[in-house]
N, C-alpha and C positions, 0 to 999 in steps of 0.2 A: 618376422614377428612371432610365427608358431613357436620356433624355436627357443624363443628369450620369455614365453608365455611358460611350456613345458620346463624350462629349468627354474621358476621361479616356483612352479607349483613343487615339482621334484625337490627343492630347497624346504619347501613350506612343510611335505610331509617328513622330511627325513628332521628336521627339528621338534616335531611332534614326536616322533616316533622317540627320540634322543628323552624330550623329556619326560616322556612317560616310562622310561626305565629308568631313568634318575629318582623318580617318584616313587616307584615300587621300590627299587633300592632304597630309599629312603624308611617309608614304611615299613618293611621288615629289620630294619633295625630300630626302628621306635618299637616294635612288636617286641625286639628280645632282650631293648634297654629292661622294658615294664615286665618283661618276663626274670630276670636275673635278678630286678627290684624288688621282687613279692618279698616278705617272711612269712615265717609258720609260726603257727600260735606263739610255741615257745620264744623263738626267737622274737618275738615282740613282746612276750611278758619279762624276757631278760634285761634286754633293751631300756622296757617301761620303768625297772626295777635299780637299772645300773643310772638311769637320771634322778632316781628319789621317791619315784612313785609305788604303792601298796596297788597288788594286781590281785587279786580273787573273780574266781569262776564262780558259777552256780552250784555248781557238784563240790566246791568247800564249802559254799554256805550251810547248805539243806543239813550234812551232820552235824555241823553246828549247834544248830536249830537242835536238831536231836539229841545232843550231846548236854545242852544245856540242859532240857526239861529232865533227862536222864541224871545229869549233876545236882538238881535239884531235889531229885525222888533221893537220891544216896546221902544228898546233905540234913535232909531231915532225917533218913534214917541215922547217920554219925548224932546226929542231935538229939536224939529222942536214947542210942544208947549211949551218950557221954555226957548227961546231964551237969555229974559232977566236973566239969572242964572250966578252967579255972577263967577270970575274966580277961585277962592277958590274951589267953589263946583268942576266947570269940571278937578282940578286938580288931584281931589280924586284917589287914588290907590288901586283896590283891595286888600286884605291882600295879601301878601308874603306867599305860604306854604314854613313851615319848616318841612324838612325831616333829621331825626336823624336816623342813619348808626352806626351798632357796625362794626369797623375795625379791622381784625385779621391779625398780622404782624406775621408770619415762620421767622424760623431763614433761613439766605438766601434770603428773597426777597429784591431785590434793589428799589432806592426810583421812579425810573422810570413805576413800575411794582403797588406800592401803591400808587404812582400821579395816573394810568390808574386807578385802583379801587373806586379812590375816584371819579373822574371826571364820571365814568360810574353809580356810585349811586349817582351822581348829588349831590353831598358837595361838589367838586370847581368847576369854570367853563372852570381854563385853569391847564393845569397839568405842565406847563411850567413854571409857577408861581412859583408854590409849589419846584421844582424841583430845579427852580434858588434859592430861598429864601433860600432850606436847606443846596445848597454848598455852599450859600453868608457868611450863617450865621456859617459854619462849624457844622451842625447838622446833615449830614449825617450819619455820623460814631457814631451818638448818638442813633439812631432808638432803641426803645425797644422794646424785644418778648412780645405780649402779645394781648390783645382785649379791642378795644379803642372805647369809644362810643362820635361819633360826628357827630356835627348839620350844616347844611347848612345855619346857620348864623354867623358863628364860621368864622372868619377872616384865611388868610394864616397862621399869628404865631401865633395864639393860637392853631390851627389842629399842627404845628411845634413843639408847646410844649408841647402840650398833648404826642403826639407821640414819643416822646424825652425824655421826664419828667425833662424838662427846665422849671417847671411851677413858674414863678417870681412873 
């Protein structure tokens, strides 16, 4: 009976002991999966940039900031010595950015919920619009699942038809 007591114990520790190096082995490669995982700044502003998204630090805003009030002192001086500049020039517009938005419609989301999404990535600027336009036009009930790629110069019905795939 000692004997079949001590091989049972003998059994008990060498299974422990097994899977507590199976654990640690384990462990040190979840430690160097999340170590190989990391990026560095760059490499996640590229990244953020190569899906569509606009990346800025803090250290591009702040000249910014300076650059403007600074454009501003030289714009009045241009103004005060170019009086005579004809009205053509002072109508000038700086460019328009355009900002292109992939839109991903769920099955389920109503058009109240994708007017918010689209107006919060700045493609319309009233969601009201959009919203009246697609039950005027009976395009509600057309919504397609899918991922839409649209630009902030893109009119209410052409965002209507893309989304819809009403494209005429």
């Amino acid at each position: 009976m000692k004997q079949i007591l001590r091989s049972f114990a003998l059994g008990l520790l060498t299974a422990t002991v097994l899977l507590g190096v199976f654990y640690m082995l384990d462990n040190d490669k979840e430690l160097k999966d999340n170590q190989t995982g990391t990026l560095s700044t760059e490499e996640m502003k590229q990244e953020l940039e190569a899906q569509g998204y606009t990346v800025e630090g803090i250290a591009e805003q702040q000249p910014e900031e300076e650059n403007t009030a600074d454009q501003k002192q030289k714009d009045q001086d241009q103004e005060n010595d170019n009086e005579e500049t004809s009205p053509s020039e002072e109508q000038q517009t700086p460019p328009k950015e355009i900002r292109i938005y992939s839109l991903h419609i769920e099955s389920g989301m109503t058009i109240s919920e994708i007017a918010g999404v689209l107006a919060n990535a700045s493609i319309i600027e009233d969601e009201n619009a959009l919203i009246s336009f697609l039950n005027k036009n009976d395009y509600a009930t057309s919504i397609q699942i899918g991922t839409f790629e649209l630009t902030s110069e893109m009119s209410i019905d052409e965002i209507a038809a893309t989304i819809t795939g009403h494209n005429d």
